[in-house]
ZAKE-341181 format. One line per 5 residues: number of its first residue (from 1); their letters; for each residue x, y, z of N, C-alpha, C. Coordinates in nm, 3 decimals, padded with zeros to 5 digits. Layout:
<rs>
NUM = a = X Y Z X Y Z X Y Z | ...
</rs>
This chain:
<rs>
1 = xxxxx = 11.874 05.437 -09.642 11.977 05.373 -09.723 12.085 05.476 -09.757 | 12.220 05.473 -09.676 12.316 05.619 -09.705 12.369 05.579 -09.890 | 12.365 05.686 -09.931 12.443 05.709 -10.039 12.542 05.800 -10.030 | 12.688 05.759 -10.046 12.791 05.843 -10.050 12.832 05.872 -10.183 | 12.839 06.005 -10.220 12.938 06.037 -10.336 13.100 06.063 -10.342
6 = xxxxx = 13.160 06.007 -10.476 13.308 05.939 -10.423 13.360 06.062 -10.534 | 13.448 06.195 -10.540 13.531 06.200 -10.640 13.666 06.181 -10.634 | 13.713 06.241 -10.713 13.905 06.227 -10.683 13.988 06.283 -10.763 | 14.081 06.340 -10.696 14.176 06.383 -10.802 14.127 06.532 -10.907 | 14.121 06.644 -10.813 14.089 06.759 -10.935 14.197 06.832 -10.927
11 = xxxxx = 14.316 06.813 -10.881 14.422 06.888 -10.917 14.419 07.084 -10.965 | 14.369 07.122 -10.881 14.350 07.247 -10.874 14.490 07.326 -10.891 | 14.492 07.418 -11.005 14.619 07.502 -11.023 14.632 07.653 -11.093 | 14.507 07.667 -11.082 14.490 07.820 -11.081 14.393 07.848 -11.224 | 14.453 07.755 -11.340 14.402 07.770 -11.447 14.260 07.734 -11.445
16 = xxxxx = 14.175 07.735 -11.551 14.035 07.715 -11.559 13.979 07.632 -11.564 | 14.058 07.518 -11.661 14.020 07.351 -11.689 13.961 07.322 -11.593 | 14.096 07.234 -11.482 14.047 07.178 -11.324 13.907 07.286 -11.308 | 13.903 07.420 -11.276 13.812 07.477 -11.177 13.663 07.419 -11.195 | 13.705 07.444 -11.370 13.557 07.427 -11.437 13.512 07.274 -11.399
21 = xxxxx = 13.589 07.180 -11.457 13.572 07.065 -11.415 13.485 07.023 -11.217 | 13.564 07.051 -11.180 13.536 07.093 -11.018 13.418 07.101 -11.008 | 13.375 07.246 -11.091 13.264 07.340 -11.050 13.105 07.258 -11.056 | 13.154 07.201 -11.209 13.045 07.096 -11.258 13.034 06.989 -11.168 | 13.115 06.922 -11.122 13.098 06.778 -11.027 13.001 06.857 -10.894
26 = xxxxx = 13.060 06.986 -10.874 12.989 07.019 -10.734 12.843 07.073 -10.765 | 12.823 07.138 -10.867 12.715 07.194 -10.928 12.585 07.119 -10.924 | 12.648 06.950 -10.998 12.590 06.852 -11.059 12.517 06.782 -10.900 | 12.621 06.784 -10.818 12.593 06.694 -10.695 12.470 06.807 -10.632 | 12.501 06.908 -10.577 12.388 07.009 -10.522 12.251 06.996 -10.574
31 = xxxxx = 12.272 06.952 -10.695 12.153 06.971 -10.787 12.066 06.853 -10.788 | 12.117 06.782 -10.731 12.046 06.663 -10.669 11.889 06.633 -10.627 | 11.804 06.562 -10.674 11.704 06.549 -10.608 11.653 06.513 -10.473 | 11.762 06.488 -10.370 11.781 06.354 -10.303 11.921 06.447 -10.202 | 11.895 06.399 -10.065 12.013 06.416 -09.997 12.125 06.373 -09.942
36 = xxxxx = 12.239 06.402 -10.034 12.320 06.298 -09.987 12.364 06.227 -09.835 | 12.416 06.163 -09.778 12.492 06.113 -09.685 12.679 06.185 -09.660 | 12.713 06.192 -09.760 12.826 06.217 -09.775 12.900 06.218 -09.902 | 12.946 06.342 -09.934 13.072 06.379 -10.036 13.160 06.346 -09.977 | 13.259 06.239 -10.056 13.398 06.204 -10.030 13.479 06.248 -10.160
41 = xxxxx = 13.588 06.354 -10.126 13.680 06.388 -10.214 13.824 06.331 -10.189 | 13.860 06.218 -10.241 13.981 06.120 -10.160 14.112 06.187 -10.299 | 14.129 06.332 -10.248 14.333 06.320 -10.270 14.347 06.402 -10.389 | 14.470 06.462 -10.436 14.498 06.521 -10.504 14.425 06.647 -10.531 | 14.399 06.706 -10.433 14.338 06.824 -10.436 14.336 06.943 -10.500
46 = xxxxx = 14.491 07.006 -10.477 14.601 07.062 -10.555 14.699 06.995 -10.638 | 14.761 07.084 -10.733 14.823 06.993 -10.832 14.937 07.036 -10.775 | 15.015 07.163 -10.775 15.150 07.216 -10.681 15.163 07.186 -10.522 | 15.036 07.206 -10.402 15.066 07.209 -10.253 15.036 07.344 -10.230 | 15.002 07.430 -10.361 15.041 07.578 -10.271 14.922 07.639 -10.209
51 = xxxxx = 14.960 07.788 -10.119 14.835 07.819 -10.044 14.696 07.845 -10.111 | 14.731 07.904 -10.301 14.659 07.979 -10.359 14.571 07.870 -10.419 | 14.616 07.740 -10.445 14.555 07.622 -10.482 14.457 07.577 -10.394 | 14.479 07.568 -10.230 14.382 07.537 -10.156 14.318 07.656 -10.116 | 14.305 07.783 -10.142 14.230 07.899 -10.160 14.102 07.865 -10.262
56 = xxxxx = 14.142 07.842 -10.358 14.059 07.807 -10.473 13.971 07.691 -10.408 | 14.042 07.565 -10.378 13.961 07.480 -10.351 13.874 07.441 -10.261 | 13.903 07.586 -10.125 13.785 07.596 -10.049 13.677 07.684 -10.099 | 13.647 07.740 -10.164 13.579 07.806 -10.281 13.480 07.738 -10.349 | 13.558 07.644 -10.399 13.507 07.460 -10.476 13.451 07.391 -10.420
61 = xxxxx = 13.523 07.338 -10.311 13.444 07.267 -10.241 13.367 07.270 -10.146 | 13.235 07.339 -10.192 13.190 07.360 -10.095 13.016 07.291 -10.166 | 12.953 07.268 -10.038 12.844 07.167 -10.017 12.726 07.203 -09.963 | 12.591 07.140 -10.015 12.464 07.141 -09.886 12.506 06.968 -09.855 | 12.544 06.901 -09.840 12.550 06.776 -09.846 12.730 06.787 -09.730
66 = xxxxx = 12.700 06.654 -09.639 12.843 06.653 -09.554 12.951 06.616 -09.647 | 13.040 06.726 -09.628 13.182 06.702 -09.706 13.265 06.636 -09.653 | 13.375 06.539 -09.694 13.495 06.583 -09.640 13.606 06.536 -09.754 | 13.729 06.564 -09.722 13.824 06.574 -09.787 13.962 06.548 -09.755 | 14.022 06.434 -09.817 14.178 06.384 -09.730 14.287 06.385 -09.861
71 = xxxxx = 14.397 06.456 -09.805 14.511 06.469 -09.930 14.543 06.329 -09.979 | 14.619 06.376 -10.108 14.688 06.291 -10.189 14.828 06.322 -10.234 | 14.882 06.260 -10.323 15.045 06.277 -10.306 15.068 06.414 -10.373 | 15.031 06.473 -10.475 15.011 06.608 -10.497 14.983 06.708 -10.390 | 14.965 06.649 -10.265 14.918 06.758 -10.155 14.974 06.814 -10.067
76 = xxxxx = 15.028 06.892 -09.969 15.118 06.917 -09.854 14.978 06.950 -09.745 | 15.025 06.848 -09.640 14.947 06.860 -09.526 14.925 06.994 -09.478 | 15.043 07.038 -09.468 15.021 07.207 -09.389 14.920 07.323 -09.441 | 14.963 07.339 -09.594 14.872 07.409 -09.683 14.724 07.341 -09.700 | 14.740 07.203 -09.688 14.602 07.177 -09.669 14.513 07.188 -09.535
81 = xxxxx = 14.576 07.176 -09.416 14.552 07.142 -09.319 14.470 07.349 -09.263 | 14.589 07.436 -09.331 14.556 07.552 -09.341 14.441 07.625 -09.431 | 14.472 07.531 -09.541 14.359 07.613 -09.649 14.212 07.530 -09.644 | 14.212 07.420 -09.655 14.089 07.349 -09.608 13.996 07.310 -09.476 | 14.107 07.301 -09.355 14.048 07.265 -09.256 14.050 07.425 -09.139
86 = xxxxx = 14.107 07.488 -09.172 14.109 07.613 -09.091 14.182 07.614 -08.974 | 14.303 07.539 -08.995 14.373 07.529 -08.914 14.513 07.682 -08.880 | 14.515 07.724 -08.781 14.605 07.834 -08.821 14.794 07.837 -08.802 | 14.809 07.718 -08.706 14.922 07.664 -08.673 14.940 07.502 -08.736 | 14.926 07.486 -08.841 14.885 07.354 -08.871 15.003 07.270 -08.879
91 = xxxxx = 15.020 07.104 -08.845 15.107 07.035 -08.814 15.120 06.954 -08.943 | 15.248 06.875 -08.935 15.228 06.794 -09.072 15.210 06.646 -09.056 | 15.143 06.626 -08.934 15.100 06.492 -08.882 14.980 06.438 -08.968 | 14.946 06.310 -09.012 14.863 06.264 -09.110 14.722 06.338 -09.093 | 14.681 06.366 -09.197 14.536 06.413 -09.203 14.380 06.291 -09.196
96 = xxxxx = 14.381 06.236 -09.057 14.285 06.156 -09.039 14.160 06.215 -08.985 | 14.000 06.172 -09.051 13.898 06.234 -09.010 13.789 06.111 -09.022 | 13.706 06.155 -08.971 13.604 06.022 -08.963 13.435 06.133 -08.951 | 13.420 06.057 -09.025 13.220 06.126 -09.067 13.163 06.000 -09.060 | 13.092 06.055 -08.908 12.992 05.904 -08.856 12.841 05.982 -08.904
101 = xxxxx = 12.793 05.877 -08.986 12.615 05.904 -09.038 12.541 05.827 -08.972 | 12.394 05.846 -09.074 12.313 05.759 -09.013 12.306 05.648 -09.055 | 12.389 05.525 -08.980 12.412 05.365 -09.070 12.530 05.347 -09.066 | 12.629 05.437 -09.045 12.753 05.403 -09.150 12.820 05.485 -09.085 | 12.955 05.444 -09.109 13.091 05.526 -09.037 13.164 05.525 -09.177
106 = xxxxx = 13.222 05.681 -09.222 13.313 05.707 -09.312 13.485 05.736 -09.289 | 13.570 05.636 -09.211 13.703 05.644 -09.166 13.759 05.713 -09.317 | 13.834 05.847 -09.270 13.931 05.861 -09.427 14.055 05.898 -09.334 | 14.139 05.826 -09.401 14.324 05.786 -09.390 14.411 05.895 -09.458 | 14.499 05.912 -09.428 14.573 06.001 -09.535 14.716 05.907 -09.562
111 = xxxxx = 14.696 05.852 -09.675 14.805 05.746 -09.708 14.893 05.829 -09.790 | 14.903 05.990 -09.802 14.998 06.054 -09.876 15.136 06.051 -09.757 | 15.254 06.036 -09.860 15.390 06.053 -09.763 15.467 06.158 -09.830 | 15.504 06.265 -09.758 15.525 06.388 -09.799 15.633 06.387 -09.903 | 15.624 06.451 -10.007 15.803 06.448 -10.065 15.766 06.329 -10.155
116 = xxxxx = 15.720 06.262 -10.189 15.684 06.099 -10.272 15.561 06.089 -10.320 | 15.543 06.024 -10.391 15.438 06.005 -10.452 15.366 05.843 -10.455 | 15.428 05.814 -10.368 15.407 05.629 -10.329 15.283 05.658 -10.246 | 15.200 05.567 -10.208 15.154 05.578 -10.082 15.187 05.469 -09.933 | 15.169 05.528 -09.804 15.167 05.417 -09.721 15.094 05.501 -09.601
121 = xxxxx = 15.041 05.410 -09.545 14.943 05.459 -09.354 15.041 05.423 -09.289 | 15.106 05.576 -09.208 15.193 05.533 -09.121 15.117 05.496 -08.990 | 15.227 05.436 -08.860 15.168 05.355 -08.777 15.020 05.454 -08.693 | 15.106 05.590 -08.654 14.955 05.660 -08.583 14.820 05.645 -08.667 | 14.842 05.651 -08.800 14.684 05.621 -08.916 14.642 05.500 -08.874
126 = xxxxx = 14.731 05.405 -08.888 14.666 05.259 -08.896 14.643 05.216 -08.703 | 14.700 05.257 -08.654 14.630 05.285 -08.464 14.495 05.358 -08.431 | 14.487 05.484 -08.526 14.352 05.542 -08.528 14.299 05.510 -08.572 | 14.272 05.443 -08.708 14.201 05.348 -08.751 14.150 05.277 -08.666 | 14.216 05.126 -08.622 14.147 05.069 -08.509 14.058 05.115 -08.436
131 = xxxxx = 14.134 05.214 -08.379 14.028 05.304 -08.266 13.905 05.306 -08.309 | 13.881 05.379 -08.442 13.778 05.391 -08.485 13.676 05.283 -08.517 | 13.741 05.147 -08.558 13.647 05.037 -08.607 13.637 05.005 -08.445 | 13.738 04.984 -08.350 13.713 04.917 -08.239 13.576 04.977 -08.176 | 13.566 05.104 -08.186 13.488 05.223 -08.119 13.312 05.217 -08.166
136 = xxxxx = 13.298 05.106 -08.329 13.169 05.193 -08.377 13.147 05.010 -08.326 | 13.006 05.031 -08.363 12.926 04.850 -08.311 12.949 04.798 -08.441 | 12.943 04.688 -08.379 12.963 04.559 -08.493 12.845 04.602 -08.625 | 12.726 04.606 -08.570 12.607 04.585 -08.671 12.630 04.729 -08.762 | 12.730 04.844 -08.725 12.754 04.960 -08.804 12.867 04.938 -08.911
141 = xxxxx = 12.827 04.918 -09.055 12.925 04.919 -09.185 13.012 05.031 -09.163 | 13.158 04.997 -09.168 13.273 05.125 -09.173 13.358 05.111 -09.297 | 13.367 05.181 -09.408 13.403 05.205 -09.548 13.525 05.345 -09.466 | 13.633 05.250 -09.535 13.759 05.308 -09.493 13.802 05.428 -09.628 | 13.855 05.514 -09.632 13.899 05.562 -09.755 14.007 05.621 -09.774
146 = xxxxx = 14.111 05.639 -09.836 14.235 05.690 -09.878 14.254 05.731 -10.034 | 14.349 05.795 -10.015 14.395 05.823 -10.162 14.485 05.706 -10.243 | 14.576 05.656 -10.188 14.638 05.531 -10.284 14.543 05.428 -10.263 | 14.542 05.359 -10.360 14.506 05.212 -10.393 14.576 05.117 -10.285 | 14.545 04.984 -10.236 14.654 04.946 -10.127 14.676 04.783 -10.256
151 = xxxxx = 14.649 04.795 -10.358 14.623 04.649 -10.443 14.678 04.689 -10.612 | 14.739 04.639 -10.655 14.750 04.637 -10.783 14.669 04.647 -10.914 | 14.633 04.780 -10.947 14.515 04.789 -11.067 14.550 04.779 -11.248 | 14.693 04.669 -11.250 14.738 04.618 -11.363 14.705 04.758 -11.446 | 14.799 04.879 -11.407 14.800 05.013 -11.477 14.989 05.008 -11.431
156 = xxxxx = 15.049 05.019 -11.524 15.130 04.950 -11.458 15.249 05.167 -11.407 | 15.167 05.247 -11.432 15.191 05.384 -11.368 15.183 05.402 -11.266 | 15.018 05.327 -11.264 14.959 05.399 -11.067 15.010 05.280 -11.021 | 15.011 05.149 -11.084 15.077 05.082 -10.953 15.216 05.079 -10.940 | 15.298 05.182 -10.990 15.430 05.169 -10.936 15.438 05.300 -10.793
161 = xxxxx = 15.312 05.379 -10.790 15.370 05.473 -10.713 15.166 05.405 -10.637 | 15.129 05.293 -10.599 15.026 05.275 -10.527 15.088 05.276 -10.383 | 14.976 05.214 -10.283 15.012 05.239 -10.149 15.064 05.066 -10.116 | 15.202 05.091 -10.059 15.275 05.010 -09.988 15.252 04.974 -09.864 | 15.288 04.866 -09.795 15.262 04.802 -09.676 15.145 04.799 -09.636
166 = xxxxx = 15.111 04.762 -09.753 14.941 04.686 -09.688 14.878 04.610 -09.635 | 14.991 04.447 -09.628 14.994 04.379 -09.539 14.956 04.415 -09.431 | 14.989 04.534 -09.356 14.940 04.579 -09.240 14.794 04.625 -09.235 | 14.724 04.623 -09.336 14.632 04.702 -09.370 14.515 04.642 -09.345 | 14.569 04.519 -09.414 14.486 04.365 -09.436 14.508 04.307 -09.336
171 = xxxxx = 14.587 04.293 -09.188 14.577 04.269 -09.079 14.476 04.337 -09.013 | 14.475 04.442 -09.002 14.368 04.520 -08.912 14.245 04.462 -09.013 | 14.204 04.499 -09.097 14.093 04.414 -09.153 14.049 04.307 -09.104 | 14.174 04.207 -09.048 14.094 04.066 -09.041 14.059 04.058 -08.922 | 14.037 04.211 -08.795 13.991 04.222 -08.692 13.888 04.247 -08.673
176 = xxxxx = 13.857 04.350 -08.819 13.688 04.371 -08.765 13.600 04.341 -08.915 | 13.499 04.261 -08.883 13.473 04.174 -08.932 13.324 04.287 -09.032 | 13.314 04.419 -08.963 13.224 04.523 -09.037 13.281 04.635 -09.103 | 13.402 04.586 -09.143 13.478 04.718 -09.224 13.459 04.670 -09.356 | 13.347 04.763 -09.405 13.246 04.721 -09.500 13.374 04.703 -09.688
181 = xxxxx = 13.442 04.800 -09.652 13.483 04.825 -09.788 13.572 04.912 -09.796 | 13.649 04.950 -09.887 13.775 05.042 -09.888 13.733 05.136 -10.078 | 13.759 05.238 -10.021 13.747 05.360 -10.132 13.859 05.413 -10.144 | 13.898 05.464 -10.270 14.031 05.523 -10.312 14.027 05.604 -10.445 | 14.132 05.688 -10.450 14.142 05.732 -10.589 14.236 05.744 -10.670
186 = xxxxx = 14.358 05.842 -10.672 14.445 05.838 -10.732 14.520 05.763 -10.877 | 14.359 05.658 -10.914 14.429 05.603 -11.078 14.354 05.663 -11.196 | 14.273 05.797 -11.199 14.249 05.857 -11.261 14.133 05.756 -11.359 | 14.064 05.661 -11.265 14.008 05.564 -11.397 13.894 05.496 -11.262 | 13.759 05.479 -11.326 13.674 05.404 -11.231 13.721 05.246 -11.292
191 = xxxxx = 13.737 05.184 -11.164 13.815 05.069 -11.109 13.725 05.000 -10.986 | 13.731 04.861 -10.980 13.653 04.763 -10.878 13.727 04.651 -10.871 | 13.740 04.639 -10.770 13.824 04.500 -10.703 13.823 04.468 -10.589 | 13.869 04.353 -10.523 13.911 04.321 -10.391 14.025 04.346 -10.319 | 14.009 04.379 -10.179 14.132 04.405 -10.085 14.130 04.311 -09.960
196 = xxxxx = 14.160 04.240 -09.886 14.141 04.122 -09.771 14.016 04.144 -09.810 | 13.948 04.112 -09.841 13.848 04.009 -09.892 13.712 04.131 -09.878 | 13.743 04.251 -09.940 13.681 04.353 -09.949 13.673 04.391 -10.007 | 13.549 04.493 -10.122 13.501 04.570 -10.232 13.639 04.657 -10.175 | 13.699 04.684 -10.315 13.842 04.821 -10.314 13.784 04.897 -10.442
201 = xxxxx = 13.713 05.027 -10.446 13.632 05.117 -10.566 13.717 05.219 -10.563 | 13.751 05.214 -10.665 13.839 05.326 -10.704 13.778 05.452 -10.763 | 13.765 05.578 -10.771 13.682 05.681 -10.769 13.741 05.713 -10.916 | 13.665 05.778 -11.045 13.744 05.789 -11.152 13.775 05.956 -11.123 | 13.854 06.000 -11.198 13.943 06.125 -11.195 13.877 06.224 -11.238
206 = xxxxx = 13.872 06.349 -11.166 13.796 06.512 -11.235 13.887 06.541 -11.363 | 13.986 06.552 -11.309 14.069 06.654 -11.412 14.080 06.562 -11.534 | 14.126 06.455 -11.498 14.155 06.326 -11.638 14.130 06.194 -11.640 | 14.128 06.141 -11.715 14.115 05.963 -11.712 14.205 05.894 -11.782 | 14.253 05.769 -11.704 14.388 05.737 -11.756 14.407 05.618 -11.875
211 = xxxxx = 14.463 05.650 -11.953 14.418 05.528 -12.058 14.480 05.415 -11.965 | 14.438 05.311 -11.977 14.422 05.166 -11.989 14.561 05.093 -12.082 | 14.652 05.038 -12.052 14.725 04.962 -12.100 14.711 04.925 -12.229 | 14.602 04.878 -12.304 14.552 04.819 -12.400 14.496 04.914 -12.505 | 14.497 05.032 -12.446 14.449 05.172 -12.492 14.517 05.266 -12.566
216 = xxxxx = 14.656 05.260 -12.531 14.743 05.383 -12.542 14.844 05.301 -12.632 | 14.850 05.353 -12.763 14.929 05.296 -12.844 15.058 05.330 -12.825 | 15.187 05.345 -12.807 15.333 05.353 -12.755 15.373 05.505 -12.746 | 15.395 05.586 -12.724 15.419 05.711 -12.676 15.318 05.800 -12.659 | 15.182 05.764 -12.690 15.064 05.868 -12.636 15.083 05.878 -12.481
221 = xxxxx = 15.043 06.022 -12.436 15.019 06.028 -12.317 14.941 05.963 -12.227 | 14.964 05.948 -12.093 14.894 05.815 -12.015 14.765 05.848 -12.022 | 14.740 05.969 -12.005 14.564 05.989 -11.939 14.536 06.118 -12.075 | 14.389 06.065 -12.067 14.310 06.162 -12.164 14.240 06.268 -12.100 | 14.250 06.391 -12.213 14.220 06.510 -12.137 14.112 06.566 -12.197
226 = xxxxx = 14.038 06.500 -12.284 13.923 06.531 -12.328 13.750 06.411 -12.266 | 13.828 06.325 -12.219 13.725 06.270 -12.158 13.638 06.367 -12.035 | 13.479 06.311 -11.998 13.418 06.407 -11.946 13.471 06.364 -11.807 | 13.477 06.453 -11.703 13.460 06.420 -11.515 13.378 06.345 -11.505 | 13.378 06.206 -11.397 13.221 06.125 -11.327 13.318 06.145 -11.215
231 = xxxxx = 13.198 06.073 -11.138 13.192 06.060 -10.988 13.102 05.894 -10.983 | 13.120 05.859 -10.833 13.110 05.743 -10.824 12.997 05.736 -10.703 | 12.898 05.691 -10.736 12.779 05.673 -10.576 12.789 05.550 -10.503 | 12.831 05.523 -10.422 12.845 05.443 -10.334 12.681 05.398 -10.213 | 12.601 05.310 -10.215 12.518 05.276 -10.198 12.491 05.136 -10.097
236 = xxxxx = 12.454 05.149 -09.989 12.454 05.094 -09.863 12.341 05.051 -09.868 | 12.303 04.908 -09.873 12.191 04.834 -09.812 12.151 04.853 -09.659 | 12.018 04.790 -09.619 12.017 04.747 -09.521 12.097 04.650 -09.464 | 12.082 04.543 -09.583 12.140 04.422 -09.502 12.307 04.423 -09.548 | 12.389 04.582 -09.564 12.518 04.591 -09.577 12.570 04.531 -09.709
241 = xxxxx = 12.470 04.551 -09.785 12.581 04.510 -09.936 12.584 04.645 -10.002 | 12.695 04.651 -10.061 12.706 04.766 -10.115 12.712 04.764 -10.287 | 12.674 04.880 -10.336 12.647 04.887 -10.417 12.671 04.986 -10.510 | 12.785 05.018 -10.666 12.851 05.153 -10.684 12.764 05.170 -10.812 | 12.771 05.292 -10.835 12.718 05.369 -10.947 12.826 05.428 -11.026
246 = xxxxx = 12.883 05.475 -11.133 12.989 05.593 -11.199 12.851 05.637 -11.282 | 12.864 05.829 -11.331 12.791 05.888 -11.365 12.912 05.981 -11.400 | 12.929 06.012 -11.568 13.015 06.110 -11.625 12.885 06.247 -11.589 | 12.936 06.341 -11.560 12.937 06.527 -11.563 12.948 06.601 -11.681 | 12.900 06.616 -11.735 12.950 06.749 -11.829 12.965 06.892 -11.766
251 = xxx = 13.098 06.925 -11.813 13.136 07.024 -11.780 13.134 07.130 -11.880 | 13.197 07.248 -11.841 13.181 07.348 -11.939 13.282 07.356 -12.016 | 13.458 07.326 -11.995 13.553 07.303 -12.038 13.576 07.177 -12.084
</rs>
């Protein structure tokens, strides 16, 4: 039965907060009784783009459990593509990767668009995509993942800068009929909903959590900075239903 772990958003920037925060989510996960399937860290990696940020965060992120890791709008492909993936000439073509397990295919998208903070899958993402669902068997669940949201999470912050042209998104969806579910992060808040007619789990935030509309009385800041880090377990049946967990971290900061 794969269990994937979902975080998001630790905005790494040299200072201690993020690290500490970080340190604990990775600490917490290692410490595990049980072996994971897969760490998914969907976006906002760095809080600036710079080299010294994804220095740090290969440092951080690091695992006995399969990692992987796809930017967010805080991110620059190159510095990531250099500081995380070990790339030495690195391009600024989308950061797409795919972690096939046992059961399950993990497609991650890079719906960051450089320079903006919107999201969208340009056409080569959403072509490789295909590839990938066309490529695995029907009876294999494929949980797609990105950093923007592609759906409206009535936050009315993250959804002004969520991921656009999704319509297209939700087309390829209605092709393959085992693209189990869609994972995301970027609203700093654990979140559950539907996307073409799919579980859309939103991963809650390391560094912060975002108040809630109904929460934030008129000029408080959006997101709280004393709430603890969770992470989100993502949980695969046999018979393909899925199933999420959130679990707050205590950290040391």
């Amino acid at each position: 039965m794969p269990v994937i772990a979902h975080l998001s958003d630790i905005h790494l920037d040299g200072a201690g907060r993020a690290a500490d925060r970080t340190r604990a989510v990775m600490e917490y996960l290692d410490g595990l009784p049980y072996d994971l399937d897969a760490v998914l860290v969907s976006g906002d990696i760095a809080d600036h783009g710079s080299p010294a940020e994804y220095e740090e965060a290969a440092k951080l992120l690091r695992s006995r459990h399969p990692l992987v890791v796809c930017p967010g709008n805080h991110d620059v492909r190159e510095a990531f593509r250099r500081g995380l993936l070990g790339e030495e000439d690195p391009s600024g073509a989308p950061v797409d990767q795919v972690l096939r397990g046992d059961g399950f295919v993990l497609a991650v998208c890079d719906s960051s668009v450089p320079g903006e903070d919107r999201g969208f899958l340009e056409e080569p993402t959403l072509a490789w995509l295909d590839d990938v669902l066309a490529g695995t068997p029907r009876e294999t669940p494929v949980l797609v993942a990105f950093h923007h949201p592609p759906a409206p999470l009535h936050t009315p912050y993250v959804d002004g800068i969520r991921q656009f042209g999704e319509d297209r998104l939700a087309a390829l969806a209605g092709r393959h009929p085992h693209l189990a579910a869609f994972l995301c992060g970027h609203a700093h808040t654990a979140a559950a909903t539907t996307f073409a007619g799919r579980p859309l789990l939103v991963a809650p935030g390391v560094v912060s959590t975002l108040r809630l509309p109904w929460e934030a009385p008129s000029g408080d800041p959006h997101v709280h900075l004393d709430e603890p880090p969770a992470v989100a377990f993502h949980v695969l049946a046999d018979d393909g239903r899925l199933t999420t967990h959130y679990r707050v971290v205590v950290a040391r900061r």
